[in-house]
C-alpha positions as CSV (number, residue, x, y, z in Angstrom):
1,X,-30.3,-77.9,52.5
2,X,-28.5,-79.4,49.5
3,X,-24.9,-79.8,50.8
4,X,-24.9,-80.8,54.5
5,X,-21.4,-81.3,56.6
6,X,-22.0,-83.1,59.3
7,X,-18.9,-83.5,61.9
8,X,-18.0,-83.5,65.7
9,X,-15.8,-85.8,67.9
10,X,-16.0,-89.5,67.8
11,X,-18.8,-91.1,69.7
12,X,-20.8,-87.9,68.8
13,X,-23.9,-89.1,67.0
14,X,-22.8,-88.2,63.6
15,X,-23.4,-91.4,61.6
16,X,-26.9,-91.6,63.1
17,X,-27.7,-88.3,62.3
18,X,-26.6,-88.2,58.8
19,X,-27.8,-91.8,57.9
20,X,-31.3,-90.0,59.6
21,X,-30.9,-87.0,57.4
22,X,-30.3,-88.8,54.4
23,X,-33.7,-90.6,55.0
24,X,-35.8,-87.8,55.3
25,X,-34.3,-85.5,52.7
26,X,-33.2,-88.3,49.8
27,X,-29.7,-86.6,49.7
28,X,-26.9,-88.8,49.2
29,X,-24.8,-90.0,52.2
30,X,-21.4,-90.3,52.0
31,X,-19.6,-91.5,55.5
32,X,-16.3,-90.7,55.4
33,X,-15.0,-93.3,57.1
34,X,-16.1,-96.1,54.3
35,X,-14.3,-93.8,52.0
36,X,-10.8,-93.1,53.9
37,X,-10.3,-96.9,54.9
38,X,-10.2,-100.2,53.0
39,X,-11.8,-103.1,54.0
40,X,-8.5,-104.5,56.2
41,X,-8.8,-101.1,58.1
42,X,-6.1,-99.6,56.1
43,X,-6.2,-96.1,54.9
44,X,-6.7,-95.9,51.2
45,X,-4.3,-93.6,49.3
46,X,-4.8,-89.8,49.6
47,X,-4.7,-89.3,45.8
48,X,-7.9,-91.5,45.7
49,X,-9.3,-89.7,48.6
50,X,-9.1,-86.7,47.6
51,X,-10.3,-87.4,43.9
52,X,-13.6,-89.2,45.6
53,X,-13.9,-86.4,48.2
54,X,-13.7,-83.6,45.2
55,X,-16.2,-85.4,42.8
56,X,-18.6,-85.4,46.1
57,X,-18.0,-82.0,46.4
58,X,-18.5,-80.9,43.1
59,X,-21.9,-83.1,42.9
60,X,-25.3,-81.3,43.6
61,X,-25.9,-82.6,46.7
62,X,-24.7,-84.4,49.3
63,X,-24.4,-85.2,53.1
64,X,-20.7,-85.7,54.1
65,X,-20.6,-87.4,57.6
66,X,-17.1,-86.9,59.1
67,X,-14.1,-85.0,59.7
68,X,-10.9,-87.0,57.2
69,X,-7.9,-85.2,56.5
70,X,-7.9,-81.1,57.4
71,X,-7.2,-80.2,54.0
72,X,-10.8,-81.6,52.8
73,X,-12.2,-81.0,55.6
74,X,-12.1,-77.1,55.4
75,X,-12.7,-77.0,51.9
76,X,-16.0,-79.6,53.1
77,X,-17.1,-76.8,55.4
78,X,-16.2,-73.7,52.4
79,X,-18.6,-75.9,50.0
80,X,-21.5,-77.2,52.1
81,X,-24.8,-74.9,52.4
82,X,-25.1,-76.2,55.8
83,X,-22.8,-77.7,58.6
84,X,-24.5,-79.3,61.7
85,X,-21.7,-79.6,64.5
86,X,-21.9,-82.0,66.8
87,X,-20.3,-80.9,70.0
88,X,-21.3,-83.1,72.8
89,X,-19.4,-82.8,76.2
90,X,-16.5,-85.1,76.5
91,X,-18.0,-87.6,79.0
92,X,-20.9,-88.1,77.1
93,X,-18.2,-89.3,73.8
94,X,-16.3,-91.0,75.7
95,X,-19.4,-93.4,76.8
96,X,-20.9,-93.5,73.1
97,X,-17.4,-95.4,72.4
98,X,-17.3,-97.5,74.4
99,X,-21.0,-98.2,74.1
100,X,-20.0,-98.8,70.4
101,X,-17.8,-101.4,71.0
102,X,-19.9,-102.8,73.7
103,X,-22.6,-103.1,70.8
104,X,-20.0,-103.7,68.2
105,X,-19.1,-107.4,69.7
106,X,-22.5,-108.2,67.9
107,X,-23.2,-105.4,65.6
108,X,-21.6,-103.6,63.3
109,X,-21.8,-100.1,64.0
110,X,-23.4,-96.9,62.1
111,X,-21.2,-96.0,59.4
112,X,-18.5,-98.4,59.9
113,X,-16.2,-99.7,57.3
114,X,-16.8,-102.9,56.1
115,X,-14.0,-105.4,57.6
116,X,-12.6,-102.9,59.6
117,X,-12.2,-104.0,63.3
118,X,-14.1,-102.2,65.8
119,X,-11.3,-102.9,68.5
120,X,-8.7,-101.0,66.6
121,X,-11.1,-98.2,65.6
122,X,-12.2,-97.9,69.1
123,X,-8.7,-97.3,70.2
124,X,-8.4,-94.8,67.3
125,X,-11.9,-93.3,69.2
126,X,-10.2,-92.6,72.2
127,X,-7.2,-91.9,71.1
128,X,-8.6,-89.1,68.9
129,X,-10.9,-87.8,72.0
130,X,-7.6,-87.4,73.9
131,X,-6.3,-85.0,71.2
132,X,-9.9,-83.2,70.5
133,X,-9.2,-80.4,72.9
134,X,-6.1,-79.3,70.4
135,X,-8.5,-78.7,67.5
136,X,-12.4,-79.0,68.6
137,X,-12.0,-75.5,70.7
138,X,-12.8,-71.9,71.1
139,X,-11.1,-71.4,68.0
140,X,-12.7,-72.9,65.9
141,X,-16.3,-72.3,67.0
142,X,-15.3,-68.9,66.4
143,X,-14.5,-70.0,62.8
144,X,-17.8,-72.2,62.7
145,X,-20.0,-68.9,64.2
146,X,-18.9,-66.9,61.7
147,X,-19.4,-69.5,59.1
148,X,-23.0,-68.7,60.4
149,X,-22.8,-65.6,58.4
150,X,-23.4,-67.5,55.0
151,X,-24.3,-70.5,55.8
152,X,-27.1,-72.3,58.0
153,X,-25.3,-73.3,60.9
154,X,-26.6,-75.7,63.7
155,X,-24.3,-76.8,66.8
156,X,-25.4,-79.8,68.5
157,X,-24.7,-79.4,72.2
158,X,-26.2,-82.2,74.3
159,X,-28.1,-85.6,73.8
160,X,-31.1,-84.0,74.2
161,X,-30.4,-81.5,71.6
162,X,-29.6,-84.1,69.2
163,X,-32.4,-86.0,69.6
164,X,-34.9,-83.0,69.7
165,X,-32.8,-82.6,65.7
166,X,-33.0,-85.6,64.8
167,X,-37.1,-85.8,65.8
168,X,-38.0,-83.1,63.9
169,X,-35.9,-83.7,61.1
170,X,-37.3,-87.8,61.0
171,X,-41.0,-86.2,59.8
């Protein structure tokens, strides 16, 4: 475990995992979202991006915690030795946003950009939830299964799954 791509729907768990991950194996955490927007909330430019994303890539190790534009994100999954998909059910992500802006009246979340506003990024949340079904489906946990092949592969199917991870990979 030297490259780990860690990724699922919003509200999935992923910042907690990775930040978790990072702990116990003293790889380097990069959340994708501090690196896609600005402090205002703004996107930065995709020339930046993608020169940030590529020096991650290129680096020795890494945990990338996120999904960002397609284009990186495939080539995130071709590079990484291990991807750990989070695919809660949809209820269950819809409640972890809103319990993140419940929480992020007084707390800024996990693995939230500095200055950005957890109202707009909550609406974001939802918003991409409504259009998860278009890309997190059977499809692509073929792709991901046969990833499997190559690479060490874990899919993260229920809250209980992810804290049983998590537990064992806190010691």
């Amino acid at each position: 475990m030297r490259k780990v791509a860690v990724f699922g729907k919003p509200g999935s768990g992923k910042s907690t995992l990775s930040k978790t991950l990072a702990k116990v194996t003293g790889l380097p955490l990069h959340q994708l979202d501090s690196l896609f927007y600005q402090k205002s909330g703004e996107p930065v430019a995709r020339e930046f991006f993608d020169k940030v994303h590529e020096d991650i890539l290129v680096s020795d190790s890494w945990i990338i915690d996120g999904l960002g534009p397609l284009g990186a994100f495939k080539k995130r999954l071709d590079t990484a030795d291990t991807l750990v998909y989070i695919d809660l059910p949809y209820p269950t992500s819809y409640w972890f946003v809103t319990k993140r802006l419940l929480k992020g009246l007084f707390i800024k979340p996990e693995g939230w950009p500095e200055g950005s506003s957890v109202l707009k990024g909550t609406l974001q949340s939802f918003k991409m939830l409504r259009l998860s079904p278009s890309f997190w489906n059977d499809d692509f946990r073929a792709e991901i299964a046969d990833k499997a092949k190559h690479k060490s592969v874990v899919v993260i199917r229920s809250v209980a799954e992810l804290n049983a991870y998590m537990e064992v990979h806190a010691r």
